[in-house]
N, C-alpha and C positions, 0 to 999 in steps of 0.2 A: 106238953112240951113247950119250951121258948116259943116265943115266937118271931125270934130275931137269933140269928147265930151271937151268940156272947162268948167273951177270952176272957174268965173270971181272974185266969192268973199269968196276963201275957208275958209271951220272952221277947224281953229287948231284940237277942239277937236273930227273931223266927219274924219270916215274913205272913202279917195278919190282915193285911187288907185284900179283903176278897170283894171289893168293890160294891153292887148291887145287889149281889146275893146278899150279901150279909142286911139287907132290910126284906127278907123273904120270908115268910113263914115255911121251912121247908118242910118244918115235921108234921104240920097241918096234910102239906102236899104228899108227903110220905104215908100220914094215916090213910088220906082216901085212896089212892092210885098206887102206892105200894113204892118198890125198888125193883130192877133198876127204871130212873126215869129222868126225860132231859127236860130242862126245863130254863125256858127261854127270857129275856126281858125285851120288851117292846121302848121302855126308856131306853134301853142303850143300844138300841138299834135306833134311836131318832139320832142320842148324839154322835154318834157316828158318824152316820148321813151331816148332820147338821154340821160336824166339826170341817167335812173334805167343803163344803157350801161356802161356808164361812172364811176358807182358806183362798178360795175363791174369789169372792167377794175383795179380800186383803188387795190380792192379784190384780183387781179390776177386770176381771172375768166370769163374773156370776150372768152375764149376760151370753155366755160362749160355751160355757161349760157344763153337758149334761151327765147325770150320773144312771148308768143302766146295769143293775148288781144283778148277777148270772143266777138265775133261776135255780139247777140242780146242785150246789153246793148247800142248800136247805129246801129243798123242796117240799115246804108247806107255806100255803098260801097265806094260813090264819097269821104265823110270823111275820111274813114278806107287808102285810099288809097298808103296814103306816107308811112304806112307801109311796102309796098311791097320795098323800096328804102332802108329804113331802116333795112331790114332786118330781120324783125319781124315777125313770122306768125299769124293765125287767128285761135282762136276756133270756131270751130262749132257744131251744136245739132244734125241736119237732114239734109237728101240730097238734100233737096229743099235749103239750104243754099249755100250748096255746088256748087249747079248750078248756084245760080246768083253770085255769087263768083268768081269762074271759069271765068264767062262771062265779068271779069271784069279784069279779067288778077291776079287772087288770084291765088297759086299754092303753099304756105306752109300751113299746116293744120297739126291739130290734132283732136282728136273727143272725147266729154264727153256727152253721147246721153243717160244718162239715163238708163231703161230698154227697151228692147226695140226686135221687131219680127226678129222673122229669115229673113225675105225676107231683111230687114236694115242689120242686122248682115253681111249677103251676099253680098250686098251693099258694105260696109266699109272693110269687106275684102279682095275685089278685089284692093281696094286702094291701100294697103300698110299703108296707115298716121297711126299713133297710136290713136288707139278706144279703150275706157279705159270703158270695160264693166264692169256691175254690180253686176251680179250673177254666179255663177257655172257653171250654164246652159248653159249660154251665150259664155263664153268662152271653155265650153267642145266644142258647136257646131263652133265656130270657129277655134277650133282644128281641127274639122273634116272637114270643108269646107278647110283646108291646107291654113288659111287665112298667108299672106306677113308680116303679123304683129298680137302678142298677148301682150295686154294691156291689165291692169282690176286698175276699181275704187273700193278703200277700205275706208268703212264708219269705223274709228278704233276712230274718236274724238265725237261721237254722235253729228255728225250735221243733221242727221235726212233722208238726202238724199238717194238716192239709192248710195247701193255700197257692196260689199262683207265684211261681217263682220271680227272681227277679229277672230272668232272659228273658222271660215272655213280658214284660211291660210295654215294651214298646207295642208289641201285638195287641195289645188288649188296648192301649191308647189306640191305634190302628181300628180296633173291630168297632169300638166308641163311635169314630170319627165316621164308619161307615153306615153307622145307622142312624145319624145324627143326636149323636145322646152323650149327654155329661155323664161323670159319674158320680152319685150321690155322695159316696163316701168309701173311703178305702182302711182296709184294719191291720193292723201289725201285731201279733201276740209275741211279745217277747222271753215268754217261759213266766215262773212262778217264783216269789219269793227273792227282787231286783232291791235292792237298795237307793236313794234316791241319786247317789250318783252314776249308777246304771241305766236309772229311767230315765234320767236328764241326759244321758247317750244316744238313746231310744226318740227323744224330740228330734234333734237331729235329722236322723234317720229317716222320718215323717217327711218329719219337714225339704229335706233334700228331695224324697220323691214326687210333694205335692206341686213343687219348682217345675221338675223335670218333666212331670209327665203327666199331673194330672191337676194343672192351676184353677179350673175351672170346678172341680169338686168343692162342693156347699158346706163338708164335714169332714173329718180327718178324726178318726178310732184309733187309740191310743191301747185300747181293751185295758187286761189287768196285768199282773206281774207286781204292783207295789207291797212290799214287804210287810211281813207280821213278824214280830215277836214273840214267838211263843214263849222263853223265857221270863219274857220281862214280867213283872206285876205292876207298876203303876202304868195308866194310860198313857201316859206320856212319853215311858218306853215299850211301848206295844209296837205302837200304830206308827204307820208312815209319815215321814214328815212333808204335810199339802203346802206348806205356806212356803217353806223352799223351793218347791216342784214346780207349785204354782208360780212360783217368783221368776224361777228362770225360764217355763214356758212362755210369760208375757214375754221376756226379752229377748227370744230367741224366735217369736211370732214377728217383734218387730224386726227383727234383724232380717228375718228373711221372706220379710213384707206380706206377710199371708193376711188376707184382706179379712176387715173384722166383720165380715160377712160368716167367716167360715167360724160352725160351731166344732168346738172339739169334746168326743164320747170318748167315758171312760166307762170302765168295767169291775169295778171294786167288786171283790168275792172276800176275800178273808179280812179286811181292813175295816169291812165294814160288817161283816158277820160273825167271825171267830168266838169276840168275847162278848156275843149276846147269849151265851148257851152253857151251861156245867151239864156235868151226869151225875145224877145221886145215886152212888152204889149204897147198900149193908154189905157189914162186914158179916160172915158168918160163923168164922172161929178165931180162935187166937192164935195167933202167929203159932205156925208148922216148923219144925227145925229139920232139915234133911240133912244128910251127907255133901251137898254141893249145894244147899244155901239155905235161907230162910224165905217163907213163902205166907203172903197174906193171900187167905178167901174172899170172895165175893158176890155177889151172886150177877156181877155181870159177866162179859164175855168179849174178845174180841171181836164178834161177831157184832156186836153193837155198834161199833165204830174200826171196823179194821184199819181205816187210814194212820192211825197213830202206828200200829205195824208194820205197813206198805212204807210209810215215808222217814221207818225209824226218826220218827218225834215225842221228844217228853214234852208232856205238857204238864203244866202246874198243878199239884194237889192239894189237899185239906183233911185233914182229917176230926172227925166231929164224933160226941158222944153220943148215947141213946137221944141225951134231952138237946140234941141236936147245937149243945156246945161245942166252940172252936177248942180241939184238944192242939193242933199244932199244925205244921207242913210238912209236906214231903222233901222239903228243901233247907229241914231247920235243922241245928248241928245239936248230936244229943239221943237220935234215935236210931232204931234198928234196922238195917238196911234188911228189904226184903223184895220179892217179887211178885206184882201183883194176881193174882190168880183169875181166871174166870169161875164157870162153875162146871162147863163140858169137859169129855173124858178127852178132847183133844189133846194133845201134847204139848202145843204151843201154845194154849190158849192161855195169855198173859195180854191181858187189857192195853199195856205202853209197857215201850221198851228196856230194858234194864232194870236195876232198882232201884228203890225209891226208901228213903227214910222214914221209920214210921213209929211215932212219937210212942214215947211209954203212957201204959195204958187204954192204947186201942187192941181192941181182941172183937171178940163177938157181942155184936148187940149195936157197935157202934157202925158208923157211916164214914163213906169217903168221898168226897168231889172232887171230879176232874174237871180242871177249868180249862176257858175256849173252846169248848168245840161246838160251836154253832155252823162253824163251815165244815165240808164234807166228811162230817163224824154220821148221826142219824141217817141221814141220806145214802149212805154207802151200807147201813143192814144188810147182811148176810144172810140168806134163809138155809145156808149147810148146817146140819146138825140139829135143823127144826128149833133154831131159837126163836120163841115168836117175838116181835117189834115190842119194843119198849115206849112206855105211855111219854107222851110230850107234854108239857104244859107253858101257857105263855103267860105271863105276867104281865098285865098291862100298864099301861101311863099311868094307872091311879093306885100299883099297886095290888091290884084283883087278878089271883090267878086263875084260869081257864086250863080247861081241858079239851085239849083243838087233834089229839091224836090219843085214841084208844089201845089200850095195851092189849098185844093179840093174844088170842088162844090156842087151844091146843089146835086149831082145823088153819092158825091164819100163815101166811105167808109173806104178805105185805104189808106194811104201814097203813094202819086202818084210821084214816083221815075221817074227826066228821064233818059231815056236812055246814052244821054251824058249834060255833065254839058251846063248851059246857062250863058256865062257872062251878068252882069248888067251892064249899063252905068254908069263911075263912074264919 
């Protein structure tokens, strides 16, 4: 097989730049560990990071500005890794995260756990990391356990989530003031998938409350909400735009004097992990003609990534021959509209939403990529219907793919992480 995807006969008017993959050996990857499997780059997981750093930097804020990418939107460590190099830390939910974290040489952390018991509460205060509780409660009792650090999450944009309202601020500046304690930092989630002129509403916001009520806090959490593109295909129209963001939080930092003591967290999940991830399906026959439509096989599942489902999103495809040639898109004009199929007697079980165009001359034997989904695609596996987890591979900075999640069997039910990565033969 190639060992680069090649377009022996591209069409002008079909979109072909599939970025990073297209210097992948995928069909090497396909012979050892099979289909379906995701399969990651660690390069574009640097530029990512590097690009929001950079944007930063423009800003005159690389010195305020930390970036802490959420843990369970890819929950594999071997992936998340090159953040540790980078500089970047990690959100997490629960101590069970915490631990295989740790075990992997993680050691920057903050913590947005929700509501959540005392015996956790006690947990995260021995830390120190900033744990950004929800309610009153929460944070009186970690006054009292003399926790190293007080955090709280503030629900002030109705996104529905747990977090301390904004009637109770006063209160909670009040319960501060009675146990002599600042507060380390305070978070706002503003929902998912904001545009830069939403998040630039969202400073605001911040910034009005750190005025009023809490001047003395060291950090101000911005969390996540900046926008992906899952339509777009060049980088350029993916990702969020930092250098804007960034531009008008310096002006809007001076504007309402927030001392350049205070750092400001952010929470990048899709912006920074989306398009480190495709899924290599096989096709397994050739397009099915029903009564009410046309249908491609596959041998994956929704089950692999229900999120495309859940949040009715298309996300960009590829379609490649055996020898792991670019035959065309999902997107290109020319081809056969069909639905993608899993391989369960489920009913619904149709991988993304709606249909998809699918170039003349993929049938059986050929392959399909779904691109982006390195954020909550793998991580959200299904085990209904005993699909076992699908193999992972990362591809690292040199190019060398690894085998960092083993494809389950018939007994597995979980994502069987190993311990340390396994190179493939390339």
């Amino acid at each position: 097989m190639s060992s680069t995807i090649e377009n022996p006969t591209p069409d002008p008017t079909a979109s072909t730049d599939l970025g990073w993959v297209s210097d992948v050996d995928l069909g090497a990857i396909a012979d050892q560990v099979g289909t379906p499997v995701f399969v990651y780059s660690e390069q574009q997981l640097r530029r990512n990071v590097t690009r929001i750093l950079d944007a930063a930097r423009s800003a005159g804020l690389d010195h305020r500005v930390e970036l802490y990418v959420p843990f369970f939107p890819n929950s594999n460590p071997h992936v998340l890794k090159a953040l540790q190099e980078l500089g970047a830390g990690v959100l997490i939910q629960i101590p069970a995260e915490h631990e295989v974290l740790a075990s992997f040489g993680f050691d920057k952390f903050i913590v947005s756990p929700g509501h959540v018991s005392d015996e956790e509460i006690a947990f995260w205060a021995d830390t120190g990391y900033p744990a950004f509780f929800s309610s009153l409660a929460e944070v009186e009792h970690a006054l009292e356990l003399g926790a190293k650090s007080i955090s709280a999450r503030i629900d002030s944009l109705g996104s529905g989530k747990p977090g301390i309202k904004p009637a109770d601020l006063a209160r909670l500046a009040a319960l501060l003031d009675a146990h002599g304690r600042d507060l380390e930092c305070f978070e706002v989630y503003c929902g998912s998938g904001n545009s830069r002129e939403e998040m630039i509403g969202v400073i605001e916001t911040l910034f009005s409350m750190f005025t009023e009520h809490f001047p003395t806090a060291k950090s101000v959490n911005f969390a996540g909400g900046h926008g992906f593109d899952y339509a777009g295909w060049d980088e350029a129209d993916k990702h969020f735009d930092w250098h804007g963001y960034f531009a008008s939080l310096r002006r809007l930092a001076d504007r309402y004097r927030v001392p350049e003591h205070v750092r400001f967290l952010f929470e990048p999940a899709r912006d920074v992990l989306a398009d480190i991830g495709v899924l290599l399906l096989g096709v397994k026959r050739d397009i099915i003609t029903t009564p009410v439509g046309d249908i491609l096989v596959t041998d994956g599942t929704r089950m692999l990534m229900p999120s495309a489902q859940l949040r009715d999103r298309r996300h960009n495809t590829a379609f490649l021959d055996a020898d792991m040639r670019l035959i065309g898109t999902g997107d290109a004009p020319g081809g056969s509209p069909a639905a993608i199929r899993g391989r369960t007697i489920l009913r619904h079980d149709y991988l993304l939403p709606g249909e998809y165009l699918v170039p003349d001359g993929v049938g059986a034997g050929c392959h399909m990529l779904v691109l982006d989904v390195g954020a909550y695609c793998a991580t959200q596996h299904m085990e209904f219907l005993n699909v076992p987890p699908a193999a992972e591979v990362l591809v690292d900075a040199d190019g060398i793919p690894h085998l960092v999640t083993q494809r389950g069997d018939a007994l597995d039910k979980w994502r069987n992480l190993l311990p340390e990565m396994k190179q493939l033969v390339g």
